[in-house]
ZADO-74668 format. One record per residue (C-alpha): residue number from 0; residue in three letters; chain; x, y, z. Coordinates in nm, 3 decimals, decimal comma. Example, Ala and Ser with C-alpha at 12.3 -4.5 7.8 and 13.67 -1.06 7.14 Angstrom:
<site 0; 'ALA'; 'A'; <1,230; -0,450; 0,780>>
<site 1; 'SER'; 'A'; <1,367; -0,106; 0,714>>
//
This chain:
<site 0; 'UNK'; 'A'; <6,915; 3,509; 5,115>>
<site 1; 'UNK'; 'A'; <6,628; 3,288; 4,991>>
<site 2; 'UNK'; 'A'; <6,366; 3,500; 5,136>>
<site 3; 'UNK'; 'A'; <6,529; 3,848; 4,982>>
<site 4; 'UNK'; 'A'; <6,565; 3,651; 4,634>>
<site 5; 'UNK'; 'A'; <6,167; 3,549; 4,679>>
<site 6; 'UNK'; 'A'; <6,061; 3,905; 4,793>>
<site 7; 'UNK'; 'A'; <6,185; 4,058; 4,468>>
<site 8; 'UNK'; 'A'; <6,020; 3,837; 4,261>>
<site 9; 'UNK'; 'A'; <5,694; 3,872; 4,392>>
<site 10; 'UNK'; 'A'; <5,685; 4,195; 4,427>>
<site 11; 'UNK'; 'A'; <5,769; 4,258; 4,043>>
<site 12; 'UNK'; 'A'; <5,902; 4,612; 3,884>>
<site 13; 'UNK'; 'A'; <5,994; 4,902; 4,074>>
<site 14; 'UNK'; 'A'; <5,940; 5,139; 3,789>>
<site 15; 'UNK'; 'A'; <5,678; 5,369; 3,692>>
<site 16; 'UNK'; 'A'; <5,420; 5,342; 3,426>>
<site 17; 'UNK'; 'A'; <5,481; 5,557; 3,139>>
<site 18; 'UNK'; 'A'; <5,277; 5,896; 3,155>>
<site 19; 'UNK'; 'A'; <4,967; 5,901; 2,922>>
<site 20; 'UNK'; 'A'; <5,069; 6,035; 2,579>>
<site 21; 'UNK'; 'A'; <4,850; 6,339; 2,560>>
<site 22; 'UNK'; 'A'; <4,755; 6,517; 2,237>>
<site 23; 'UNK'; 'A'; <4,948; 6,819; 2,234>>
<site 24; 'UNK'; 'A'; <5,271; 6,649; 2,269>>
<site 25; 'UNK'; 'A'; <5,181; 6,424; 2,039>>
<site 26; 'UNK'; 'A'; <5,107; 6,722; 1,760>>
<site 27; 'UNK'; 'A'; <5,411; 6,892; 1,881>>
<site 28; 'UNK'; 'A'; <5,623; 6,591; 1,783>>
<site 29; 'UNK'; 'A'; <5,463; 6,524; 1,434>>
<site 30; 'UNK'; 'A'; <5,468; 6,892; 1,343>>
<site 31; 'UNK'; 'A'; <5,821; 6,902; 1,425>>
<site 32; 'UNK'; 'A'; <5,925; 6,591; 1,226>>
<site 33; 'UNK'; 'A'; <5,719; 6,773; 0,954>>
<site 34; 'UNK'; 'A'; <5,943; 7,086; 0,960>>
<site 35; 'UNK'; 'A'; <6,269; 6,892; 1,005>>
<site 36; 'UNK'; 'A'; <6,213; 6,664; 0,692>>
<site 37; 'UNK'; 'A'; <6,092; 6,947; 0,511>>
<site 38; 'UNK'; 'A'; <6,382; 7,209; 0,578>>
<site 39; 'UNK'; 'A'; <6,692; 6,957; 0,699>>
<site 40; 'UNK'; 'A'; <6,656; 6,644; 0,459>>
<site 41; 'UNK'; 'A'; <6,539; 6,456; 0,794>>
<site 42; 'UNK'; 'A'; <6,811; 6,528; 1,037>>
<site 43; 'UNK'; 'A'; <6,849; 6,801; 1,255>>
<site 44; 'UNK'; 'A'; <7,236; 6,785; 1,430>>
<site 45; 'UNK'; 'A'; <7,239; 6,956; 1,757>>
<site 46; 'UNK'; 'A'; <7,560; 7,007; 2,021>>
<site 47; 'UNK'; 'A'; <7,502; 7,111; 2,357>>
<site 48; 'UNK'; 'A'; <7,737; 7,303; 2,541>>
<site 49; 'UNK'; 'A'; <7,709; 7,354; 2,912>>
<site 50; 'UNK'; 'A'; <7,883; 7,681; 2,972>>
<site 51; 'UNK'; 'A'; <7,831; 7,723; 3,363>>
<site 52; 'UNK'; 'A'; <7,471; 7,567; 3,451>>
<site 53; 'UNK'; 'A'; <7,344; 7,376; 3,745>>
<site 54; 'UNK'; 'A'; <7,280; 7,073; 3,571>>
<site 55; 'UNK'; 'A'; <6,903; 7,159; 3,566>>
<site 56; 'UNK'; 'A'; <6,878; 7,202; 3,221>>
<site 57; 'UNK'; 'A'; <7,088; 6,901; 3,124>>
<site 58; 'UNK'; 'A'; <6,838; 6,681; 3,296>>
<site 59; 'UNK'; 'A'; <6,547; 6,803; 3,052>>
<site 60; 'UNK'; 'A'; <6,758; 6,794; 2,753>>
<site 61; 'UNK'; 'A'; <6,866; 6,419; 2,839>>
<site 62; 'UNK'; 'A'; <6,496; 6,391; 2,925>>
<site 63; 'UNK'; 'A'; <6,418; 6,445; 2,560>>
<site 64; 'UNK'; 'A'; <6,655; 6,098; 2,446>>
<site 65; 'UNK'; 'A'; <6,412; 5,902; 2,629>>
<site 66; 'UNK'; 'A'; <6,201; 5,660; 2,589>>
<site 67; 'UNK'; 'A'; <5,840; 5,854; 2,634>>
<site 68; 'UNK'; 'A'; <5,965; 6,188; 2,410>>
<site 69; 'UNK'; 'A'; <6,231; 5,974; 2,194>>
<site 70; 'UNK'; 'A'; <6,314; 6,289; 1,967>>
<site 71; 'UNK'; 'A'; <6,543; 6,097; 1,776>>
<site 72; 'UNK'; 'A'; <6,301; 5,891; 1,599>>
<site 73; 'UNK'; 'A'; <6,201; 6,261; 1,470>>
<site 74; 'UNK'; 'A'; <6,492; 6,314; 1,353>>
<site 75; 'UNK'; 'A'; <6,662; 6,528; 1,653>>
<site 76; 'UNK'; 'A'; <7,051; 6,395; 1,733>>
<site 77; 'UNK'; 'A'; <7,233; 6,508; 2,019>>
<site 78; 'UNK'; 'A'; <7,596; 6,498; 1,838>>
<site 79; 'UNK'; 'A'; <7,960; 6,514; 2,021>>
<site 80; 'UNK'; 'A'; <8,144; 6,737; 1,797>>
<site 81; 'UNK'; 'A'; <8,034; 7,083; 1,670>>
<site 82; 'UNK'; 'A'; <8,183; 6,994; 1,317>>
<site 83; 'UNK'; 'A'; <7,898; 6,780; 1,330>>
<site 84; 'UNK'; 'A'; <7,608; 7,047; 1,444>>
<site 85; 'UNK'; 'A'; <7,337; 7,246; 1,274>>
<site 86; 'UNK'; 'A'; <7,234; 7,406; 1,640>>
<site 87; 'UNK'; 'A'; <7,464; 7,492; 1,935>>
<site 88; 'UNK'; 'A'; <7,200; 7,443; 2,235>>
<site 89; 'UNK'; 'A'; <7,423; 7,644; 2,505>>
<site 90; 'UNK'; 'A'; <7,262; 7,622; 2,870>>
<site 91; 'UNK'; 'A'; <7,377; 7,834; 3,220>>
<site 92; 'UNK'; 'A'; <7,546; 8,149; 3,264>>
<site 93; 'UNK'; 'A'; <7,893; 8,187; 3,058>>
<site 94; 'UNK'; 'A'; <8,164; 8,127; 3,329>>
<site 95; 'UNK'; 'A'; <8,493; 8,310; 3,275>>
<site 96; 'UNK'; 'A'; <8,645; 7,940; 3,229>>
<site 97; 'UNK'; 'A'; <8,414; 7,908; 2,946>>
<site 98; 'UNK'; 'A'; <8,391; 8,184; 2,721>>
<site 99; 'UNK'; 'A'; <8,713; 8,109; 2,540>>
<site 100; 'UNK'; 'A'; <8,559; 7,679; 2,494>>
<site 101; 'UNK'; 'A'; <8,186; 7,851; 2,390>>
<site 102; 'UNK'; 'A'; <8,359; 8,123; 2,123>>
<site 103; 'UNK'; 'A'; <8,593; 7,849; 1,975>>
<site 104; 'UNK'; 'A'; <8,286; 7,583; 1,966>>
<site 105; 'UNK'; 'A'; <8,050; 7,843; 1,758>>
<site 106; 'UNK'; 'A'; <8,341; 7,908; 1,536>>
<site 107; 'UNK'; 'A'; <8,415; 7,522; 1,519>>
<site 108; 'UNK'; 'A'; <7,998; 7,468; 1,359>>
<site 109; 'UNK'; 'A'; <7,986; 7,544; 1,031>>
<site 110; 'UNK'; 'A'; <7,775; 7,782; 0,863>>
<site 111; 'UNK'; 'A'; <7,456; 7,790; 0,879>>
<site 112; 'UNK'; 'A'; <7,416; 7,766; 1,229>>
<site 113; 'UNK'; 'A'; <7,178; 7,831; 1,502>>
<site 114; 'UNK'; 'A'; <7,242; 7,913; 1,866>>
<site 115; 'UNK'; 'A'; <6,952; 7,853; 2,180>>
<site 116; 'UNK'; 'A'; <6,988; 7,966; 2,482>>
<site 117; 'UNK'; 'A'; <6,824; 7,691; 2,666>>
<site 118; 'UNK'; 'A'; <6,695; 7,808; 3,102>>
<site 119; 'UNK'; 'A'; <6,737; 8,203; 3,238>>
<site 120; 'UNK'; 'A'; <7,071; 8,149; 3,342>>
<site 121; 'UNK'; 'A'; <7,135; 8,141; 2,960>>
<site 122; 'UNK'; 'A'; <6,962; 8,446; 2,912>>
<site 123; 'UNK'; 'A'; <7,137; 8,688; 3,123>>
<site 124; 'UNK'; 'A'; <7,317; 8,468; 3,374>>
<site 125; 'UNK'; 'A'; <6,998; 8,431; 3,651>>
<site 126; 'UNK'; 'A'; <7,049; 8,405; 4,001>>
<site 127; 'UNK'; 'A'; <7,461; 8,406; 3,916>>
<site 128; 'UNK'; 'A'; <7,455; 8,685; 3,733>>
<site 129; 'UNK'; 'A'; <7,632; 8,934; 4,043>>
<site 130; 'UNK'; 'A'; <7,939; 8,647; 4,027>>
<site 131; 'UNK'; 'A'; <8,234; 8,823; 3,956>>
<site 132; 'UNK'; 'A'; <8,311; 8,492; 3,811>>
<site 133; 'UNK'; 'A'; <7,975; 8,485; 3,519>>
<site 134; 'UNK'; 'A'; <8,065; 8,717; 3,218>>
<site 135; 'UNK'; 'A'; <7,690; 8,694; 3,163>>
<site 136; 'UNK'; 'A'; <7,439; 8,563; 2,933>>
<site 137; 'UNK'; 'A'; <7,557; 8,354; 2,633>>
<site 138; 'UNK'; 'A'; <7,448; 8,626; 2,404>>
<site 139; 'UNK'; 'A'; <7,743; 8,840; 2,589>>
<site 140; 'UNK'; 'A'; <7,990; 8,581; 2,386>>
<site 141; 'UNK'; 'A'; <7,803; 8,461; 2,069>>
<site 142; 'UNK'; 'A'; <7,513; 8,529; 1,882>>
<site 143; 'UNK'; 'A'; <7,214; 8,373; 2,020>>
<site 144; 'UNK'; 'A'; <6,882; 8,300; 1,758>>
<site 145; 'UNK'; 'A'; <6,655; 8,183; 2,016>>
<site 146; 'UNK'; 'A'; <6,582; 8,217; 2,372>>
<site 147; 'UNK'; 'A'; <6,373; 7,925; 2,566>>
<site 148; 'UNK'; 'A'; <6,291; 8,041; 2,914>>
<site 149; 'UNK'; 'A'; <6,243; 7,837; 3,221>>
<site 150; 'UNK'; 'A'; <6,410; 7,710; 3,512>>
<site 151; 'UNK'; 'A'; <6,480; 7,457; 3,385>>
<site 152; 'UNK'; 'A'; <6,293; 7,462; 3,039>>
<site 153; 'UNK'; 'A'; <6,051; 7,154; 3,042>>
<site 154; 'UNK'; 'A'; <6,069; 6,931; 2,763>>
<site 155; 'UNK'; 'A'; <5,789; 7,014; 2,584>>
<site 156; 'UNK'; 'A'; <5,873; 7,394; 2,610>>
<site 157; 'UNK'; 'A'; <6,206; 7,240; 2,424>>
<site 158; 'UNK'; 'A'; <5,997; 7,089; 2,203>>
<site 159; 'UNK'; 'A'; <5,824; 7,439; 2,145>>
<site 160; 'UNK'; 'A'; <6,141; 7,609; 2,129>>
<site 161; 'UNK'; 'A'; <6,305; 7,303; 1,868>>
<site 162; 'UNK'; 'A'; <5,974; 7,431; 1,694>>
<site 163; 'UNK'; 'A'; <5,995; 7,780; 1,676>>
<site 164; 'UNK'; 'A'; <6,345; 7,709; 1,565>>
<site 165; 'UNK'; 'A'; <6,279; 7,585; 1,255>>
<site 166; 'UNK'; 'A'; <5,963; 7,812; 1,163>>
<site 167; 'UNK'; 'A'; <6,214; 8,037; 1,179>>
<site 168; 'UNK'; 'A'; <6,491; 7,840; 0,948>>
<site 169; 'UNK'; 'A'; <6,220; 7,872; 0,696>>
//
């Protein structure tokens, strides 16, 4: 037990080194918190709603909370109640289960409110589209502002998409 308790000492972190903070992310963010201070008093609410995905999404949304894209110090909040919401961020195909939670959760944000379709699934339900159990794209059940493709959308196309967002909020 000694030995094990040694080994891991001397043999120090197992994580990884933070990626190199390039320029264009860097812009991205500041231009961002420029346009959110300027057009939401600083705070920018957003709700996502997984309506049928594979989880790939999810992981690059969750990917922008951390510690190397921190969007919250930009004034992005991921929030747990759509009473609470400027943007509905909706990502996967819109199961049958679903459509009913999704309609009631747009109706639940109040007005005025935005709507992403976050992946390709969201667009017109991707690879699950032939399901008879996917009614389709989210646009099939609510109105849908902007459309941020990928499989799965990296962060800094979410960044681009948060972006293009609020250019057009303006």
């Amino acid at each position: 037990m000694r030995r094990i308790l040694f080994e891991n000492i001397w043999k120090g972190p197992l994580t990884e080194p933070p990626p190199p903070d390039d320029a264009e992310t860097s812009a991205l963010k500041h231009a961002l918190k420029a346009r959110i201070d300027a057009i939401f008093a600083g705070s920018l609410a957003i709700r996502m709603v997984d309506a049928g995905s594979c989880n790939g999404c999810e992981l690059e949304i969750h990917a922008l909370s951390n510690p190397y894209y921190d969007l919250e110090r930009f004034g992005l909040k991921f929030v747990a109640s759509p009473r609470h919401a400027d943007v509905l961020l909706v990502t996967g195909p819109v199961t049958a289960n679903m459509r009913e939670a999704l309609r009631r959760t747009y109706d639940a944000t109040p007005a005025p409110k935005w709507v992403i379709a976050s992946g390709d699934c969201a667009r017109d339900g991707g690879l699950f589209k032939e399901s008879p159990a996917i009614v389709g794209g989210v646009a099939e059940v609510v109105p849908v502002d902007l459309h941020i493709p990928g499989c799965p959308p990296t962060p800094l196309q979410l960044i681009k998409g948060l972006l293009a967002l609020t250019g057009q909020a303006r």
